[in-house]
C-alpha positions in Angstrom: 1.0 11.9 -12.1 3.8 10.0 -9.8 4.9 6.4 -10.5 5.2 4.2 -7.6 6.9 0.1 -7.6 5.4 -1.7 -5.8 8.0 -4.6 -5.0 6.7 -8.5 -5.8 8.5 -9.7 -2.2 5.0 -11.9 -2.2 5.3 -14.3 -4.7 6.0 -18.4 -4.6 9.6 -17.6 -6.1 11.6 -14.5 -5.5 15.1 -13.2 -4.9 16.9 -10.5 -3.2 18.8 -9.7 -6.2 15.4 -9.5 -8.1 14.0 -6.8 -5.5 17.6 -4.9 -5.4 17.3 -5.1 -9.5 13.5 -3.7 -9.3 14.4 -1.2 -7.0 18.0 0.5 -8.3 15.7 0.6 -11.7 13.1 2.4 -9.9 15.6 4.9 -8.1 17.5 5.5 -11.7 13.7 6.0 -12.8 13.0 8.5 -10.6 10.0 6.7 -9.9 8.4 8.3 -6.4 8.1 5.7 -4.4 9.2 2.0 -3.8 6.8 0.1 -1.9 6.7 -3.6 -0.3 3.6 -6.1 0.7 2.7 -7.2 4.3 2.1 -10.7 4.2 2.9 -13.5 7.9 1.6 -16.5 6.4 -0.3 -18.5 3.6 -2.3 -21.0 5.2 -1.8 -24.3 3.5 -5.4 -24.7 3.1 -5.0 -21.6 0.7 -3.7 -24.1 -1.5 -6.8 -26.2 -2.0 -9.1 -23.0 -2.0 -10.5 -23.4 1.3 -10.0 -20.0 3.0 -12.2 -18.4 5.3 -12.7 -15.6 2.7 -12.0 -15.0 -0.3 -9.0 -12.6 -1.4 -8.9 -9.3 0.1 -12.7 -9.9 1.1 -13.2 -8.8 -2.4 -16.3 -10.4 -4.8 -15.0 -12.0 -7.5 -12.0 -13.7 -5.6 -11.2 -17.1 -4.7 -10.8 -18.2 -1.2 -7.2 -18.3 -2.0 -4.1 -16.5 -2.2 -2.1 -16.3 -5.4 1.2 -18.0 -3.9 1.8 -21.7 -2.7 1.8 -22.5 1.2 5.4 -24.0 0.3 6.8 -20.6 -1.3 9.8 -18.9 -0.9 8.1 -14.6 -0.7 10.4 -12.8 1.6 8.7 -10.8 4.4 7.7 -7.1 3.5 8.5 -4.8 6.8 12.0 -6.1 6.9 12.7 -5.0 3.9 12.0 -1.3 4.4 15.3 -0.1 6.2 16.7 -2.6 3.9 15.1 -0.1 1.4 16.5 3.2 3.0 20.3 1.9 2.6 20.1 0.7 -1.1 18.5 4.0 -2.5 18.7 7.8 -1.7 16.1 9.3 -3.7 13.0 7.5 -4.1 10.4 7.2 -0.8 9.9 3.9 0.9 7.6 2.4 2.7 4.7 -0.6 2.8 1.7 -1.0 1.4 0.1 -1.5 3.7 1.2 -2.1 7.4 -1.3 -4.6 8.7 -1.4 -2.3 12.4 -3.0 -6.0 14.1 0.7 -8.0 14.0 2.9 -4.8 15.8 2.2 -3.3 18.7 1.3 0.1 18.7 4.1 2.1 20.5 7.1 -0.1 19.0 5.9 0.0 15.8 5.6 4.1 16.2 9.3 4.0 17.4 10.5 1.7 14.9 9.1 4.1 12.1 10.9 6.8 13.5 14.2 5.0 13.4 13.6 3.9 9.8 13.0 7.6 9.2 16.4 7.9 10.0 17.7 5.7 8.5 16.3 7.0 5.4 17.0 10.7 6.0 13.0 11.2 6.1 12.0 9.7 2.7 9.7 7.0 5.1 5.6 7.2 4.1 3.5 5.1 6.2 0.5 3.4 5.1 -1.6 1.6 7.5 -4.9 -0.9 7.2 -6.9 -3.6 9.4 -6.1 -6.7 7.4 -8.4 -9.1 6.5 -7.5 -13.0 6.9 -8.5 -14.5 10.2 -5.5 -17.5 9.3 -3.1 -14.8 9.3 -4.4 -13.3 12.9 -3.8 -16.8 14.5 -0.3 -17.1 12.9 0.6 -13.3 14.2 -1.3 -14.3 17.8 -3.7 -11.8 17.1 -6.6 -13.9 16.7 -8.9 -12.1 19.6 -8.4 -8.7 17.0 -9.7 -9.4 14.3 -13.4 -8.8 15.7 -11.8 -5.3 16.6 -9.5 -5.0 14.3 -10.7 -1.0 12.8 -10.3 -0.1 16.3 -6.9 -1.0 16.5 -5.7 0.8 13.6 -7.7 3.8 15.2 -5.5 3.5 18.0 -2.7 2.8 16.2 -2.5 6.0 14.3 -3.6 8.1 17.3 -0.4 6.5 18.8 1.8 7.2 16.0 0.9 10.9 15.8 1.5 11.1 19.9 4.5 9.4 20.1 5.7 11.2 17.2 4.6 14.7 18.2 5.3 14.7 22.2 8.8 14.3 24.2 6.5 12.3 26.4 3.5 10.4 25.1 0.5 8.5 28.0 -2.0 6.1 26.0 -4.9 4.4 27.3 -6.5 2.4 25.1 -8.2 -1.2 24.5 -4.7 -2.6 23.0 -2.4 -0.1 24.5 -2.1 1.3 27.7 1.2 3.1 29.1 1.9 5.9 31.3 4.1 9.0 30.4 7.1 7.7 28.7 9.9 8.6 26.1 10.2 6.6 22.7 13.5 7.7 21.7 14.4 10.0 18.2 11.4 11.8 16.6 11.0 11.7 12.8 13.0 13.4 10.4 9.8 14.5 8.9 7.8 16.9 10.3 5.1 17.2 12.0 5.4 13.7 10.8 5.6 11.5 8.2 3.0 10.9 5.6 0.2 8.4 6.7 -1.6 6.8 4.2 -5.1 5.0 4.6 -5.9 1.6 2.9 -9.3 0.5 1.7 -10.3 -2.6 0.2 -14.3 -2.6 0.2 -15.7 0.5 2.4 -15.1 3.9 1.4 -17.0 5.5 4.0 -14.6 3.9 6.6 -11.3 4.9 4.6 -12.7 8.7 4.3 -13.7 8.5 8.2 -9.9 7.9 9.1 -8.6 10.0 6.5 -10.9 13.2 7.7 -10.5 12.8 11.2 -6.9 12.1 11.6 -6.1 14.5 8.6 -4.1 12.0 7.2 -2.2 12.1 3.8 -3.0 9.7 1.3 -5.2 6.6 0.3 -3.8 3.4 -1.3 -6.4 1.1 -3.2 -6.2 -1.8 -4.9 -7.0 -2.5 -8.3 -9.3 0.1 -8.9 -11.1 1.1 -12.1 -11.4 5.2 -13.2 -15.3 4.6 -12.2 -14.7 2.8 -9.1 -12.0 5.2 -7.6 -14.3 7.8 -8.7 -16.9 6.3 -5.6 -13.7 6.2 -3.3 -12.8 10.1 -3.8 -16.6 11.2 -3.6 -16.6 9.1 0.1 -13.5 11.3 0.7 -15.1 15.0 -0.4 -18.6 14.0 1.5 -16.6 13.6 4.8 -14.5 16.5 4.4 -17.9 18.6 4.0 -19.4 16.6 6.5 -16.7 17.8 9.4 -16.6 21.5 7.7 -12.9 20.6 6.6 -11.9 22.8 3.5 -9.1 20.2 2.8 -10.4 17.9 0.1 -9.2 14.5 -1.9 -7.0 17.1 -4.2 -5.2 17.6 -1.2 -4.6 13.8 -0.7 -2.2 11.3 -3.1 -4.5 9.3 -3.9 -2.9 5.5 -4.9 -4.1 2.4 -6.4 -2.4 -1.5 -6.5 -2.7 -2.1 -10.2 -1.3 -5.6 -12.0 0.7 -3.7 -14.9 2.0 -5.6 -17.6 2.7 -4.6 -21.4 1.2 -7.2 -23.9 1.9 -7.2 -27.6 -1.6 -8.0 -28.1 -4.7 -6.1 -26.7 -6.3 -7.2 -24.0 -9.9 -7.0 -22.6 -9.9 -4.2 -20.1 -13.5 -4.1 -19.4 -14.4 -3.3 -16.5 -15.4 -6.8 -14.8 -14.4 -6.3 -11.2 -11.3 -6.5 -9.2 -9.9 -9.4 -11.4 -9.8 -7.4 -14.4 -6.5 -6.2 -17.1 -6.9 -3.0 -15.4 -3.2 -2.1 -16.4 -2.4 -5.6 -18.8 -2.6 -4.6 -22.3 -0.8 -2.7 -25.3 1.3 0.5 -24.3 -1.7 2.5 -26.4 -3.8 0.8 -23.8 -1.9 1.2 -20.7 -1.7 4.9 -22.1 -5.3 5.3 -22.5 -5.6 4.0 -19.0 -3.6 6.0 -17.2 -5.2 9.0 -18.8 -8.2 7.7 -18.0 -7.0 7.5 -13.9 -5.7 10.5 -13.8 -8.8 12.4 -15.2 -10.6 10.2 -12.7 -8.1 11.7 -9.6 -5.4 9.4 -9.2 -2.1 11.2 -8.3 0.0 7.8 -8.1 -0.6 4.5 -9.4 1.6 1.3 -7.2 3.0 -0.6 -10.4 2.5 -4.3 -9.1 4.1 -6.9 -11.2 1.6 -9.6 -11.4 2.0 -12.7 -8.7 3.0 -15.3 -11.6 4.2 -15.8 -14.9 6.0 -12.0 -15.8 10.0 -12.9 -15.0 11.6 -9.9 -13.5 13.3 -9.0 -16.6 10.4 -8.8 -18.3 8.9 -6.2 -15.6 12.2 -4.1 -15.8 11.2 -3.5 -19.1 8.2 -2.1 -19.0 8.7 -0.2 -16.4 11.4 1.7 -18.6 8.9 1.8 -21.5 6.1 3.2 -18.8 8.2 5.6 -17.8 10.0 6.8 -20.9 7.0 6.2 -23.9 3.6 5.9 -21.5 4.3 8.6 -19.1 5.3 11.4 -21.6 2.0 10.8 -23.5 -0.2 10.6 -20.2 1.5 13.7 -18.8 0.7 15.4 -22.3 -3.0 15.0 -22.2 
């Protein structure tokens, strides 16, 4: 099993210094993977609970995000080529690319670059989004009815532009005659997609299995719950007479980790649950737990509030150095 950071740029207070602290930890680590959050905007009515859905579109969540409408979080796609010159070992990339706020073909040339710029350590993962507020604020409000589509598109535009010295689309949200877009990856054929899913396996193994693509990132996912994700994924594979299957894929999870001197209830009770809060015998029990279940790479999110960075730079030492042995051991 990998260990991934996943960097808390979204929060009502953070630093640069903070993320360059997470992140040389991470690299001197070897951790796999460094990761950073999409987020445009929190709408101030966020603050008084009034969204137009709850979190994520998940059950269980307010109508809210965890951050104030006055906060300080520093923008997550910026951040990635800011990511390829401060480390030279660990991957990069973020988690996910909302495909609704970039155009297709820049955004597939922009990668590239960052590929570069990284000397091919880039992975690319890629997702719909889901807050109508944030559509308006990116002016890409008439989307969001379409907005599965246009990650369809967006990954069939990636993999051309990528792939071709000249690359034609015509689509709903992109349409372009024969054209250049400039350097190709370092990575080849390409580099690693990865599909997000929030609540509909089905439509994560659908993309997965028809653009044979390389990974899937969830978010706080229980052993039983990722279980239903990497079934989805197998019955799709079968379905197209693919002999690649989920064991093939990395298969990731968002997971609030914290170490507690205390134990704490790790029921499961739904996305809001100490999935990964709890004693290092229970974060160790866990992560055995994930791993029998199929997860290849857990994203280790410090929680939105009330864990100071040093606090997270320790555990992820003693995750690393006294979880990790154990886990890998079983």
């Amino acid at each position: 099993m990998k260990l991934a950071l996943y960097l808390p740029n979204f929060r009502t207070q953070i630093t640069v210094k903070e993320l360059e602290d997470l992140t040389q930890l991470a690299e001197d680590l070897d951790f796999d993977s460094v990761w950073t959050l999409d987020r445009i905007i929190v709408p101030e009515a966020s603050d008084r609970g009034q969204l137009q859905y709850s979190f994520g579109m998940m059950d269980g969540l307010p109508n809210a995000l965890p951050v104030e409408s006055t906060g300080n979080w520093l923008q997550g796609f910026p951040l990635i080529p800011w990511l390829a010159a401060k480390t030279s070992k660990v991957r990069i990339g973020m988690s996910i690319i909302d495909t609704p706020f970039r155009a297709p073909g820049v955004l597939a040339a922009e990668l590239a670059t960052i590929d570069h710029l990284s000397n091919g350590r880039l992975n690319v993962g890629v997702g719909s989004g889901w807050m109508p507020e944030e559509f308006a604020a990116a002016s890409a409000a008439h989307i969001f009815p379409k907005r599965h589509k246009h990650v369809r598109e967006s990954i069939e535009i990636m993999q051309g532009v990528w792939a071709n010295e000249h690359f034609e689309y015509h689509g709903e949200f992109a349409d372009f005659e024969p054209a250049g877009f400039g350097a190709k990856p370092v990575q080849q054929p390409r580099p690693p997609i990865f599909m997000s899913g929030l609540k509909d396996p089905l439509r994560s193994a659908k993309r997965i299995t028809k653009y044979d693509l390389d990974g899937w990132i969830g978010i706080q996912d229980s052993p039983a719950t990722l279980g239903k994700w990497i079934q989805a994924i197998d019955e799709q594979f079968e379905a197209i007479g693919s002999e690649k299957r989920s064991k093939d894929l990395e298969i990731c999870s968002m997971i609030w980790t914290v170490i507690t001197d205390t134990e704490t209830d790790q029921s499961d009770v739904g996305v809001p649950s100490n999935l990964l809060v709890g004693t290092e015998a229970q974060l160790t029990d866990r992560l055995k737990a994930y791993k029998e279940a199929g997860m290849t790479m857990p994203l280790i999110w410090p929680p939105f509030t009330d864990v100071p960075t040093s606090k997270t730079l320790d555990d992820l030492k003693r995750i690393k150095n006294d979880i990790m042995p154990k886990v890998e051991a079983s």
